[in-house]
C-alpha positions, 0 to 999 in steps of 0.5 A, a space after each residue: 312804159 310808165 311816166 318815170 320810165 318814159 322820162 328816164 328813158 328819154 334823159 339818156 337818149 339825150 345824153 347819148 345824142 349831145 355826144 352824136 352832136 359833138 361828134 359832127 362839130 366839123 359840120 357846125 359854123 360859128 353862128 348861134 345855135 337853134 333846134 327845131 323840134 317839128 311836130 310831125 304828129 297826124 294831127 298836122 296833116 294837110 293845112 299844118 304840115 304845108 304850113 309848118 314846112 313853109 315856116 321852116 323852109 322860109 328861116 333856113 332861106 333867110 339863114 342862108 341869104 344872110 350868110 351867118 354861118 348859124 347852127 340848126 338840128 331838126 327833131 321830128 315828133 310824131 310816131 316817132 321822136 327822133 332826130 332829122 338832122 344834127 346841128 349844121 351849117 349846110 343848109 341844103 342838107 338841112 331842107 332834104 331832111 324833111 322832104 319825106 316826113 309824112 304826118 302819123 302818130 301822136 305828138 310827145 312834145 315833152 319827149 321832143 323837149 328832153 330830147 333837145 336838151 342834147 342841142 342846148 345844155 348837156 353839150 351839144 351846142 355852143 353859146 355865141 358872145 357878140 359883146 355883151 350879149 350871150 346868145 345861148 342855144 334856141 329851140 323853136 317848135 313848129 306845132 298845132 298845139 295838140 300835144 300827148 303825154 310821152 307814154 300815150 300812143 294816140 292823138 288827142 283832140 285837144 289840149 287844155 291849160 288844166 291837164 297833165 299833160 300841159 302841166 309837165 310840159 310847162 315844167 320842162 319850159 319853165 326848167 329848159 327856158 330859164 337859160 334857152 329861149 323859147 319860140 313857138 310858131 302855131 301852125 295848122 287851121 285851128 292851132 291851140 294858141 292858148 297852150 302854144 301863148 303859155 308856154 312861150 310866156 314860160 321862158 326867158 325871151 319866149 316868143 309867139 310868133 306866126 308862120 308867115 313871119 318866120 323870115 323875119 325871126 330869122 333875121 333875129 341872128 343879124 339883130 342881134 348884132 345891131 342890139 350889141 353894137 348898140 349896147 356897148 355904144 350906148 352903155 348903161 344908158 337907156 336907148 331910144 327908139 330914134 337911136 336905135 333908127 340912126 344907128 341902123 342906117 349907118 350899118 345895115 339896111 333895115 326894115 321897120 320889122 328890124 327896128 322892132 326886132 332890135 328894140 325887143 331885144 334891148 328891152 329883154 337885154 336881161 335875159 342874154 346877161 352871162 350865164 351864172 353856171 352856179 345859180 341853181 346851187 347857191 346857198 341864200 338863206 339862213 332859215 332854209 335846209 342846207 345844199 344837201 339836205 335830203 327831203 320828201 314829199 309830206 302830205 301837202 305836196 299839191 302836185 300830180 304824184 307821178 311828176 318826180 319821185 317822193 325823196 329828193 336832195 336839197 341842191 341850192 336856194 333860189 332868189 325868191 325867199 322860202 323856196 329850194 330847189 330840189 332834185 328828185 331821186 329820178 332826176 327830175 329838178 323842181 322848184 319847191 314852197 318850203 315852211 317850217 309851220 302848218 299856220 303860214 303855208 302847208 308844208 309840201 316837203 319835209 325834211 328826212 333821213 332817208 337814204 340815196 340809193 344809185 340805180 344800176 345804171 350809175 355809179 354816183 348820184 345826187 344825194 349819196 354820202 363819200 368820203 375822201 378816196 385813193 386821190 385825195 390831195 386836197 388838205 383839209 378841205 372835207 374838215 378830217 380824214 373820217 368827214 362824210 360829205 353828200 353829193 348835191 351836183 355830178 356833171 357827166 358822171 366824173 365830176 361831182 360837187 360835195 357838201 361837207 359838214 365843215 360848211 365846205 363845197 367844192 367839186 371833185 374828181 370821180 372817174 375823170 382820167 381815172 382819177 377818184 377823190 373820192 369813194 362812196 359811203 355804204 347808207 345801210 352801214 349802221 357805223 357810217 350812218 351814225 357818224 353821218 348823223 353826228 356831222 349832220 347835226 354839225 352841218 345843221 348848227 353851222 347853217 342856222 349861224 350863217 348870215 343870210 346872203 343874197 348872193 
């Protein structure tokens, strides 16, 4: 199996498990939500197996003296990825699953990481609010640091910061953990803290922490608590560390450990604001294409080939000036340089025409051209009867959010209760292209006379 066809694979097997995990939402408490990817691989054998399994077992014991309530799933990676345990709340139940695991095979962390995304973004898991803070799903991943690409099917000696495999995992972290913190626990004799370093640094809120400290990471869920009371104690004031130390002895018994804990937070308080589901998807600057300007990779593209596809879909400007956020044909999304001139930076991706082409697996995709449908009910909207629209966002295949050469975007009914708002455009109709064409050079016009925004 290729890379592409690996990592579609694994997207789907994701898709498939955050259903499994919303299936037992009986199973789940109220507490927040962490997946524990376990590396399982035959590197871990003796030493990291022993350690690995006295880290996990020691949060699950504080979880369970602490009475929270909080939510763990459990990925095994090693000959095989897969899950032990999907999210609960019995802890018991929990520390059975891995009383057996023996250590064989190489160690796909990126499967494992694709695969949590079930637990953390496509919906098998839940945000907690413990005002203000939002505390999004967690993944913590219990490792020596040795980790092998997804279509390899044998153990590497070792991993350095320069190869392909750390490359497209630091991808995963940095697309994963701008919304879902990221804690490593090296584990082992000779564990690879530079790769295991890097990658917490990747996320939002990441962290690096020792096997023998892992009771104390639990006590993060009770942490989280006192920050907050802080928060909307003290709010938009800066809080001392003496405050912190006072305010814990009316409420809690803690430690000096608790106490830093605490402090960390209020200082990456940032990174628990509320989720802006839209961020990815904004349109910020005058000077860059469009959401739904279809691109490619141009001669310039500095990456390895094999990292996304070499046409893609404009989805959204990010903050930094002179980047777009780009998801490629496969579905992969990346965060791409765009320049308009060879003499201020290489251009690694141009614009063009080329067509979306939906795989026969689905029946929308980002970057396809629609018009209105049977249920259109909503006016004017798309500008006229006859506008062509292209995709730049779909959400479990019934919900999709179209561009239109009005400047318009909105989101739109494709399936959910069998409802259509919208029906797709045939890219081979010379008829529909042409049209296409003409209100695209509409849609270009109304870009560049936009004022540029922030927002």
């Amino acid at each position: 199996m290729d890379y592409q066809s690996a990592k579609l694979f694994w997207r789907q097997r994701a898709e498939e498990e955050a259903l499994e995990n919303s299936n037992r939402k009986h199973q789940h408490g109220r507490g927040i939500c962490s997946v524990f990817i376990l590396d399982t691989s035959e590197s871990m054998e003796g030493e990291g197996h022993r350690q690995m399994k006295k880290a996990f077992l020691d949060i699950l014991n504080e979880y369970a003296y602490l009475n929270i309530n909080d939510n763990v799933a459990v990925i095994g990676c090693g000959e095989e990825v897969k899950f032990l345990h999907y999210y609960s709340k019995d802890y018991y139940s929990i520390k059975k699953c891995i009383e057996n695991v023996e250590c064989k095979g190489h160690s796909p962390l990126e499967a494992a990481l694709t695969l949590a995304r079930s637990c953390t973004q496509i919906g098998g898991g839940h945000t907690v609010i413990i005002p203000p803070l939002y505390l999004r799903a967690r993944v913590v991943v219990i490792t020596d640091g040795n980790p092998t690409v997804i279509t390899r099917s044998f153990e590497s000696l070792e991993t350095s910061t320069n190869s392909e495999v750390f490359q497209r995992l630091l991808a995963e972290v940095v697309s994963h953990g701008q919304w879902n913190p990221f804690t490593f626990i090296p584990v082992g004799n000779a564990p690879n803290y530079r790769i295991l370093g890097a990658l917490a640094l990747a996320s939002k809120g990441g962290r690096l922490i020792g096997w023998q400290d892992a009771r104390q990471y639990a006590r993060l869920s009770l942490n989280f608590k006192v920050a907050g009371n802080l928060l909307c104690e003290f709010r938009d004031k800066i809080i001392a560390e003496e405050a912190v130390r006072h305010h814990y002895t009316r409420i809690a018994r803690g430690s000096e450990e608790d106490i830093i804990q605490v402090c960390e937070i209020l200082n990456e308080r940032d990174v628990y604001k509320e989720f802006d589901i839209d961020h990815d998807y904004k349109e910020r600057y005058s000077t860059l294409p469009c959401v739904g300007t279809r691109v490619r990779k141009n001669r310039d593209w500095r990456y390895d080939s094999g990292d996304c596809c070499d046409t893609g879909t404009v989805i959204g400007h990010r903050e930094q000036e002179g980047w777009i956020n780009v998801e490629w044909d496969d579905g992969s999304l990346h965060g791409c340089r765009y320049t308009t001139s060879d003499f201020e930076d290489p251009r690694q991706i141009e614009v063009c025409n080329e067509p979306r082409r939906i795989p026969d697996n689905q029946t929308i995709a980002t970057g396809c051209l629609v018009r209105q449908g049977r249920d259109w009910k909503w006016g004017d909207q798309n500008g006229t009867e006859d506008s062509i629209g292209i995709v730049y966002r779909v959400i479990d295949g019934q919900e999709v959010y179209v561009r239109w050469p009005n400047g318009n975007k909105c989101n739109y009914r494709f399936g959910y209760n069998n409802k259509y708002d919208l029906i797709l455009c045939d890219p081979t109709d010379p008829e529909i292209m042409a049209r296409y064409m003409r209100q695209k050079e509409l849609l270009n016009h109304k870009c560049k006379g936009a004022v540029k925004s922030a927002a």
